[in-house]
Structures are given as C-alpha cells and as structure tokens.
C-alpha positions as CSV (number, residue, x, y, z in Angstrom):
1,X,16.6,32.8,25.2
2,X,16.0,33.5,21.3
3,X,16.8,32.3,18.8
4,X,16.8,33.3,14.4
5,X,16.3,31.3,11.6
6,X,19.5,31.6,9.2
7,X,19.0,29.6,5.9
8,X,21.0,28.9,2.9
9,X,19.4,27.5,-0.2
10,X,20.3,26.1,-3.2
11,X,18.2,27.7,-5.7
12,X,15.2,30.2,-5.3
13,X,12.5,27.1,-5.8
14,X,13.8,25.5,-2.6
15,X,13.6,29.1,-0.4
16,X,10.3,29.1,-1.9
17,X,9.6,26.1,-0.5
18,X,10.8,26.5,2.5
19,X,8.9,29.4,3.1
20,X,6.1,27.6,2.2
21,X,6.3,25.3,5.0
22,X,7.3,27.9,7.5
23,X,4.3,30.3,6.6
24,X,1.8,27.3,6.5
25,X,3.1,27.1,10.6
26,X,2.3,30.4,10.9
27,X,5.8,31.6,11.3
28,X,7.9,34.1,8.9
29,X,11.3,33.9,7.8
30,X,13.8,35.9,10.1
31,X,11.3,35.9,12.9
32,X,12.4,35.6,16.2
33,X,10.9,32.6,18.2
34,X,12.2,29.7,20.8
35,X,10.1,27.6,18.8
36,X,11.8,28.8,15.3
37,X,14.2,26.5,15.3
38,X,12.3,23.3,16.6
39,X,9.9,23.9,13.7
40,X,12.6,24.0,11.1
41,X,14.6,20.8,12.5
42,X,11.3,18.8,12.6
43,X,10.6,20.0,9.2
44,X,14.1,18.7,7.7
45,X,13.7,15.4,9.5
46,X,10.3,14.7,7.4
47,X,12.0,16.3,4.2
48,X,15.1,13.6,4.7
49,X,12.0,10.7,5.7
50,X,10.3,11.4,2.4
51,X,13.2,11.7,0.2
52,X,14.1,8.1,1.6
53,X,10.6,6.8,1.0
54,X,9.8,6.1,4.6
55,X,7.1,8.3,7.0
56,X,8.3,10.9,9.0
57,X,9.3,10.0,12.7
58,X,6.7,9.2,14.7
59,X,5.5,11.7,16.9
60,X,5.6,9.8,19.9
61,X,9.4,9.4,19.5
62,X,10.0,13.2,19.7
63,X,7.5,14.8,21.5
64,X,7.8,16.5,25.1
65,X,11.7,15.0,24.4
66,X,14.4,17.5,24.5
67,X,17.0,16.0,22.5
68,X,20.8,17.3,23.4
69,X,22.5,20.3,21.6
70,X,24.9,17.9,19.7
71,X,25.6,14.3,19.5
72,X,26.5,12.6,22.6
73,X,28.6,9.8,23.1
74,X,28.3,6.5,24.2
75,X,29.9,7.5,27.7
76,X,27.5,11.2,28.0
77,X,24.5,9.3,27.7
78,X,25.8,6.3,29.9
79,X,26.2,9.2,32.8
80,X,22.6,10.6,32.1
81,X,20.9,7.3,32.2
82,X,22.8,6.4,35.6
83,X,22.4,10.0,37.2
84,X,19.8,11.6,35.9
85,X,16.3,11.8,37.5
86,X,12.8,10.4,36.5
87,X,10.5,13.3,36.6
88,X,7.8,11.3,35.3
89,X,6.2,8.0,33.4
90,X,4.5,8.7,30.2
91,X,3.8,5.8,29.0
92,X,3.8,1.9,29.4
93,X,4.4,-0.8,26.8
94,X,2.2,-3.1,25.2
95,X,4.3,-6.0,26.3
96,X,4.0,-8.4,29.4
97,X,7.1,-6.7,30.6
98,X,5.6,-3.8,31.7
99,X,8.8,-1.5,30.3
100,X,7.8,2.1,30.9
101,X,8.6,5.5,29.0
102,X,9.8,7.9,31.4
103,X,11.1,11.7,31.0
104,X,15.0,12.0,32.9
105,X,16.7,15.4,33.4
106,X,20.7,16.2,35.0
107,X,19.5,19.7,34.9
108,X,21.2,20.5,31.8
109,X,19.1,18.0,29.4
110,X,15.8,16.8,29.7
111,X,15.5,13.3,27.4
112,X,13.6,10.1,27.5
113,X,14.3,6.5,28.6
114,X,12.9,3.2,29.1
115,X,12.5,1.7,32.5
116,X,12.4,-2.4,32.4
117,X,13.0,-4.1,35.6
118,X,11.7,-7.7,34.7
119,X,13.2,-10.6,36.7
120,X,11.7,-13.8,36.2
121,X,13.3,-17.1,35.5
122,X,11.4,-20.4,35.4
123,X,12.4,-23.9,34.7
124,X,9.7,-24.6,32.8
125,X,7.2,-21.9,30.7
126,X,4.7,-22.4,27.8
127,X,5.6,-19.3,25.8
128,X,3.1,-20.3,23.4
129,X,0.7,-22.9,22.8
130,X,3.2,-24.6,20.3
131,X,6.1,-23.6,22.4
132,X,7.1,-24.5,25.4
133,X,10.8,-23.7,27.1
134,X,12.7,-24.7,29.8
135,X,15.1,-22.8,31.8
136,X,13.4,-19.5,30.5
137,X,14.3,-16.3,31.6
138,X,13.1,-12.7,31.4
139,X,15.9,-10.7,32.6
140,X,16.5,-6.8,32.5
141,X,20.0,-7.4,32.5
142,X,19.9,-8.5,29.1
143,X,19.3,-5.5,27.1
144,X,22.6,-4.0,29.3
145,X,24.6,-6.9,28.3
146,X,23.4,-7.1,24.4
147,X,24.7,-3.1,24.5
148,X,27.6,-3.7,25.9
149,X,28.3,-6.8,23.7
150,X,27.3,-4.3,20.3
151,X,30.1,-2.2,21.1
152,X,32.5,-4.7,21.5
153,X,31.6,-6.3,18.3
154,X,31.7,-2.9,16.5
155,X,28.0,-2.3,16.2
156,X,26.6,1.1,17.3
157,X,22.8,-0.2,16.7
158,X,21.9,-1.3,19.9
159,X,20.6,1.4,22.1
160,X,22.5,2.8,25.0
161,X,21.5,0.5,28.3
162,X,22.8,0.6,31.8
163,X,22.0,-1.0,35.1
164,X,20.8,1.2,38.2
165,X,18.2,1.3,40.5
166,X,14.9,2.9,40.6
167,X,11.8,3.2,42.7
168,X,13.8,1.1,44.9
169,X,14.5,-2.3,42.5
170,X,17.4,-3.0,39.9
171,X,16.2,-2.2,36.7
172,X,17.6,-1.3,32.8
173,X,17.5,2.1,31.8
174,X,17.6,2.7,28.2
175,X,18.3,5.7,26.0
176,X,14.8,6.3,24.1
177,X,16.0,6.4,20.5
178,X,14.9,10.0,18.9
179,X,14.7,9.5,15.0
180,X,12.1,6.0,14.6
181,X,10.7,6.4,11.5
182,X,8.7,3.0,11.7
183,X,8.7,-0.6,13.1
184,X,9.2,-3.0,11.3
185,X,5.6,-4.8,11.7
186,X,4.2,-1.7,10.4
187,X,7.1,-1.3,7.4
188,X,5.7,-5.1,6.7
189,X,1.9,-4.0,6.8
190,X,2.4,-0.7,4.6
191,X,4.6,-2.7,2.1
192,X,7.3,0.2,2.1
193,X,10.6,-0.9,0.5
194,X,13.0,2.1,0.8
195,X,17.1,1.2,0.6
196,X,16.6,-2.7,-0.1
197,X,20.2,-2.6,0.4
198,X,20.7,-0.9,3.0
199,X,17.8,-3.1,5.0
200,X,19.3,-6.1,3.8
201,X,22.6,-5.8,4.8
202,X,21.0,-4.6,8.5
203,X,19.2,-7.4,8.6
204,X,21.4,-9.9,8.2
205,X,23.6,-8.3,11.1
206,X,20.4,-8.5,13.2
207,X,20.6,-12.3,11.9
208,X,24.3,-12.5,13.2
209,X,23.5,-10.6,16.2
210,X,20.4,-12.6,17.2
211,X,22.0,-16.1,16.8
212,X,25.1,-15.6,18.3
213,X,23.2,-14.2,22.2
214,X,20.3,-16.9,20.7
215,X,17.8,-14.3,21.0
216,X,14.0,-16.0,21.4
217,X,11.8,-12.9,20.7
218,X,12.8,-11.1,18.1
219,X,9.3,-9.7,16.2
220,X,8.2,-6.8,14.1
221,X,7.8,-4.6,17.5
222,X,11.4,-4.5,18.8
223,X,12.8,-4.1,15.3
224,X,13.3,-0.2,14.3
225,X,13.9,1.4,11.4
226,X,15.5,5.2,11.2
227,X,14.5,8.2,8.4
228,X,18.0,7.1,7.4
229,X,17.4,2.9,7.3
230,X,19.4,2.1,9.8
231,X,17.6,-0.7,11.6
232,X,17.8,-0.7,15.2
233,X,17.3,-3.5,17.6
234,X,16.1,-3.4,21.1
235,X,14.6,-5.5,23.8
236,X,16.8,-8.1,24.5
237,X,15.2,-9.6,27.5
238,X,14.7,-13.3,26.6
239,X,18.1,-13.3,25.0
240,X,21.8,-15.3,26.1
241,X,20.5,-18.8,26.2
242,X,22.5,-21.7,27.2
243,X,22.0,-23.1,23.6
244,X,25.5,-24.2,22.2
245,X,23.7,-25.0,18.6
246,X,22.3,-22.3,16.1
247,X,18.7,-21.9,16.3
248,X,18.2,-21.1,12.4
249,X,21.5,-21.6,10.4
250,X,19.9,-20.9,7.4
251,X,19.2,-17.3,7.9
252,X,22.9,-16.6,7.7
253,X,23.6,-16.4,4.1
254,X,25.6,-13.3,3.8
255,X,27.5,-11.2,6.8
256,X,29.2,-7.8,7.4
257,X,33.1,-8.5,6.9
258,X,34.1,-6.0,9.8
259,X,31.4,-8.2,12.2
260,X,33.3,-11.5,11.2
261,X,36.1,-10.1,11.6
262,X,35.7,-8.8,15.8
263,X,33.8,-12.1,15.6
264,X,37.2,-14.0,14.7
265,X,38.9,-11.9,17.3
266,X,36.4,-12.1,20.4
267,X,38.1,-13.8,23.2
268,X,36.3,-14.9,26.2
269,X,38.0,-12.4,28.9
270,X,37.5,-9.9,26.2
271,X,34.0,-10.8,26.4
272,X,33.4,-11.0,30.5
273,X,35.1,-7.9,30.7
274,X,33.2,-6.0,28.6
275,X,29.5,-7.5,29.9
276,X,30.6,-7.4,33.6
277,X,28.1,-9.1,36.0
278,X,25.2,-8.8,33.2
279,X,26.0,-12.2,32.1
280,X,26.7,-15.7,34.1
281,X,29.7,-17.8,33.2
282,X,27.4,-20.4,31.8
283,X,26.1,-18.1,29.5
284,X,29.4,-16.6,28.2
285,X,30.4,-20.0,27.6
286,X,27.3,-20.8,25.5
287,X,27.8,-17.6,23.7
288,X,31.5,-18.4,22.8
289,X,30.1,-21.4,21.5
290,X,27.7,-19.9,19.1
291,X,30.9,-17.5,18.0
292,X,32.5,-21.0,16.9
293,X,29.7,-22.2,14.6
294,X,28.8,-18.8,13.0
295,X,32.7,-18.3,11.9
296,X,33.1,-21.7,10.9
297,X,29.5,-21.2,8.7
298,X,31.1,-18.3,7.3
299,X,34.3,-19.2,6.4
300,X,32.5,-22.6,5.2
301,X,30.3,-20.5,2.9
302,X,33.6,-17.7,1.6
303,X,35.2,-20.9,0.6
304,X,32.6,-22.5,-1.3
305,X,31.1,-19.4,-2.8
306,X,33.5,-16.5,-2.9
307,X,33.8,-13.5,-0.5
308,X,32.4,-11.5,-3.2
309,X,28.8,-13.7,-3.0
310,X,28.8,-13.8,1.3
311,X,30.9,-10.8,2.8
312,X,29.5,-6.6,2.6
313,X,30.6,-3.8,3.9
314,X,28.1,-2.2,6.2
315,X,29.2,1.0,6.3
C-alpha cells in the first residue's frame, strides 16, 4: 500500500523548511513511499519536542512499534493487551522485577507492552540498608489496580494495565507508552525546565496519587514525561500498603480541584468495584483511610489559605 505526502504550510519559510528536512532524508516532496509518511510524523513529533524545550522521543519508545491508525480508547487497548499475542521480547528492565518489553499483534496492530509477573510478599525485607519493611510486597497486580483506580479518580496518566496470563503464570500487561520524551532522573541530570507549570501541577497529582495507594518506590525511573509535559507514572508494584497515616504530608501543598473533588465522592463499593480482585479488603480499607486525611488536609489548607493559593485546574 502507498501512500503521498500532502502538506499545507503557513508561509513559504516553513515549506522551505520542511523540505529541508525531507531532502536531508533523502526523500522529495510528492514522492511516493510507505515510509513517507512515518518520516514526516516522526519529524513533527521532534518539531513539537523542541518547541516545548524537551528532546525528542526517545527512540527506544518508537522503534519496531506500530502505533494504531487513530487514538484508541481505554477499552481498544484493554482488548489488545488481553488478546493479543507476544511475538517476541525485546528487551528486559534494569529493575529487580525483571518486567520485559515485548512486541503484541491481533493481526490488525502490531504495538508494544510490558510483561511484569512479580509475586513476592515477605513479612519482613531490608529494602535498603537504612530501610527495612515489614509486610512488603511486590505484586503485579498493582500496576492493574493503580490503572483502574486513575480512571475512577478522573486521571488518564496511568498507563493502560490488565491482568492475564502468559508463558503459563499471571502476569500485568501494560500498554508501552509511545510519545516519552524523557524520565524524569534524566530531566533532573540535564537541568531541562520546560512548562514549570504544567510539571508542577502534574507533580503534585503524582503527590496525591502516590500518598493516597502509599506508593514506596516512586524514583526518577518510573516517572515520565511527554513532548507535551504531561507526566506519566508507572510501575506501581510496591504500592496499596496497609498504612492508614500519610507518609509525607508535607508534599501536598496544592491539588487539582476536579481530583479533590472524585476524591470527596469516592465511596468504598465504588472503589472495589472498579479494582475488582486486584486489591484485598484490607487494602481498600487502608486506602479509604488515606482518602480521609488527604481531604481533610485540603479542606484544612482551602480554609486557612484560600482556594485561590491550594486548588488548580489541571486541564
């Protein structure tokens, strides 16, 4: 199948410009090519990266993955994820969970996903040599449940997760996010500032988010940012502790008034419906706990300061 480049530009320097970048890949304008219009996508992703003041994506976030025609829902990539096959790994993570990047296909889309099937729980576990933690668990569940949980509380960055088995053990599968600029432990180290807004707001949802499932490894490595800045967080394996207090109360200064708001109106069977078997009644409980503090602290804060000084609109 074929396919033609068909352009509109706003002025004569930006056709010139766009030439430029197509003739420096070797490729003319009106040419016919299956690769014509991969080249000119890629190129308008970097275009949008550098106008925001962040890199381009990384290449390991796009390549050999064939992204759908248009944007899929929530649902559509749900399906994939739970009928699709692996055709093969390509890579492994860094991390002592072993996740893996694997390539899926239905036949009609090829895309990427990541594989975690950790299951350990143990009463007692030094997780470092100034930390030690009882009751720990590393469970795969938990990046299913912190997506389904997202949703419920209105957020839509938390990567798609669902539950299913493969190579013959339960695992999570997890859409493989196609437009990562950067993580954040490499934003840090390069000093790039882009939409100080924008991050800030994201990051103090992240700080909502991570306190209310009491989330115990959040790092530079499973914090992602978009050519857009819209900060996405995954991994949530050694999340949903049975913690009723907040871990750091202080970090909650300011908070998205649509997220207080679904926070207000969470109810516990809203809750266990929505996570299904990914979370324990102890750890609902404990979670519905953590709701109670965080509203209170907010409300606490709108009174003494003003809605103005805590509450933002995300979006």
């Amino acid at each position: 199948m074929e396919f033609v480049v068909v352009a509109a530009y706003k002025s004569s320097n930006e056709r010139r410009t766009q030439m430029k970048h197509l003739k420096h890949a070797g490729i003319n304008e009106g040419a016919w090519a299956p690769a014509l219009v991969v080249v000119v996508l890629l190129a308008g992703s970097t275009f949008a990266a550098a106008a925001a003041g962040m890199p381009a994506a990384a290449a390991g976030q796009v390549d050999g993955t064939a992204s759908p025609p248009s944007v899929l829902t929530d649902d559509e990539m749900e399906q994939f994820l739970l009928n699709a096959k692996v055709l093969r790994t390509k890579s492994f993570s860094k991390g002592v969970t072993k996740a893996r990047r694997v390539s899926m296909s239905d036949g009609r889309m090829t895309h990427d996903a990541q594989i975690q099937d950790v299951d350990i729980e143990k009463a007692i576990f030094e997780v470092s040599p100034k930390h030690t933690e009882i009751n720990f668990k590393d469970l795969f569940r938990y990046n299913t449940a912190a997506y389904r949980l997202s949703r419920l509380l209105g957020l839509d960055n938390v990567p798609v997760s669902v539950e299913r088995i493969v190579d013959g053990k339960p695992a999570a599968v997890t859409w493989w996010l196609d437009d990562v600029a950067i993580e954040e432990g490499d934003r840090a180290k390069k000093k790039i500032e882009g939409d100080g807004l924008r991050r800030r707001n994201y990051w103090a949802v992240m700080n909502v988010f991570d306190e209310l499932i009491q989330n115990r490894d959040r790092n530079g490595g499973n914090i992602l940012w978009s050519s857009d800045w819209r900060l996405w967080m995954i991994d949530h394996t050694r999340a949903f502790r049975l913690g009723k207090s907040l871990l750091q109360p202080k970090a909650l200064t300011v908070c998205d008034r649509a997220l207080l708001d679904r926070l207000r109106e969470l109810t516990r069977p809203a809750l266990a419906a929505a996570v299904g078997k990914t979370l324990t009644a102890p750890e609902i409980d404990a979670l519905m706990s953590r709701r109670d503090l965080i509203v209170k602290l907010f409300e606490e804060r709108v009174a003494t300061l003003g809605e103005a000084a805590v509450l933002f609109a995300l979006n």
